[in-house]
C-alpha positions in Angstrom: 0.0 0.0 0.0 1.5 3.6 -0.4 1.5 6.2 1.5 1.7 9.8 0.3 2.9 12.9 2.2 2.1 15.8 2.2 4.6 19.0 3.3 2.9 22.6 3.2 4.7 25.7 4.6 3.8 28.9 4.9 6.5 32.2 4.6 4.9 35.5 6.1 5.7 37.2 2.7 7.2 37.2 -0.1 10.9 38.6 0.6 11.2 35.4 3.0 12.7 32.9 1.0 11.6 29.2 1.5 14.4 26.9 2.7 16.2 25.1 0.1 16.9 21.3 0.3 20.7 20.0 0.5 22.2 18.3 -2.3 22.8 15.1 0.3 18.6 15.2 0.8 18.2 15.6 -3.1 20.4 12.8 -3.6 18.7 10.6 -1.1 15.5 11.4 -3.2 17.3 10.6 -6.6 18.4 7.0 -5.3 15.1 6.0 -3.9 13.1 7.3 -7.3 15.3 4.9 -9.1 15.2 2.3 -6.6 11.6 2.4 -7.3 10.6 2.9 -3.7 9.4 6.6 -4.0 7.4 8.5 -6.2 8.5 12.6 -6.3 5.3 14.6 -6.9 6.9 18.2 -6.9 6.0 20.9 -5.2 4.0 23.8 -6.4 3.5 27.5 -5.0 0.1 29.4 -4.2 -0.5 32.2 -6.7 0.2 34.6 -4.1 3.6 33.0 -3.7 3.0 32.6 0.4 2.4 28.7 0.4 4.4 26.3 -1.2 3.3 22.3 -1.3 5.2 19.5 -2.1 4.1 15.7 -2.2 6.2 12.7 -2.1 4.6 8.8 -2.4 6.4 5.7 -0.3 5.7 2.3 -1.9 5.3 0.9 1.3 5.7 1.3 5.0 9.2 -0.1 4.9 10.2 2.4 2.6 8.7 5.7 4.2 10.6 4.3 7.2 14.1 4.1 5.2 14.0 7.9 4.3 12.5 8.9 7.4 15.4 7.4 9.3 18.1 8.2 6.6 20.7 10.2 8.2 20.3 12.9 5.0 16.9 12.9 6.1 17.1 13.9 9.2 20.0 16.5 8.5 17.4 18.4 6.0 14.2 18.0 8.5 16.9 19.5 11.7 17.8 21.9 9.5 14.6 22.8 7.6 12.7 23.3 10.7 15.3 26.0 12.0 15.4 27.9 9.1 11.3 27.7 9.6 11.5 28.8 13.2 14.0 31.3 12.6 12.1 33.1 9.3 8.3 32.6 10.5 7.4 29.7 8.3 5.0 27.5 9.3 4.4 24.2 8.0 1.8 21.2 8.4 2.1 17.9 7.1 -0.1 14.9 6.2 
């Protein structure tokens, strides 16, 4: 079964730029899209430009575990949520 999650964020305005993944996270991403264990569904931004979405799909459990627990994975979501705290993004996901 596969589970998809969802990340949104929220910036306060538009001169607060969103954080930008690591090449280390973006290759973790690359190896598991060819591994065939996750599906990137990209990421799109609101018209007004505040809210930026991006989807990814685990083939199964086993695999949403593998990235969540990657190393890389942890980095970006240590680091992601910093730069969030820090610049008044909020984000939800699901």
């Amino acid at each position: 079964m596969t589970i998809t999650v969802t990340l949104i964020q929220t910036r306060p305005n538009i001169d607060v730029d969103f954080h930008s993944a690591s090449d280390d996270f973006k290759a973790l991403k690359t190896e598991m899209v060819a591994a065939g264990t996750l599906v990137d569904n990209g990421g799109s931004t609101s018209e007004d430009g505040l809210i930026r979405t991006w989807s990814l799909t685990f083939s199964n459990d086993t695999a949403q575990n593998a990235f969540l627990n990657d190393s890389r994975n942890v980095t970006y979501v240590e680091d992601r949520r910093t730069y969030n705290e820090d610049n008044g993004i909020s984000e939800q996901i699901s």
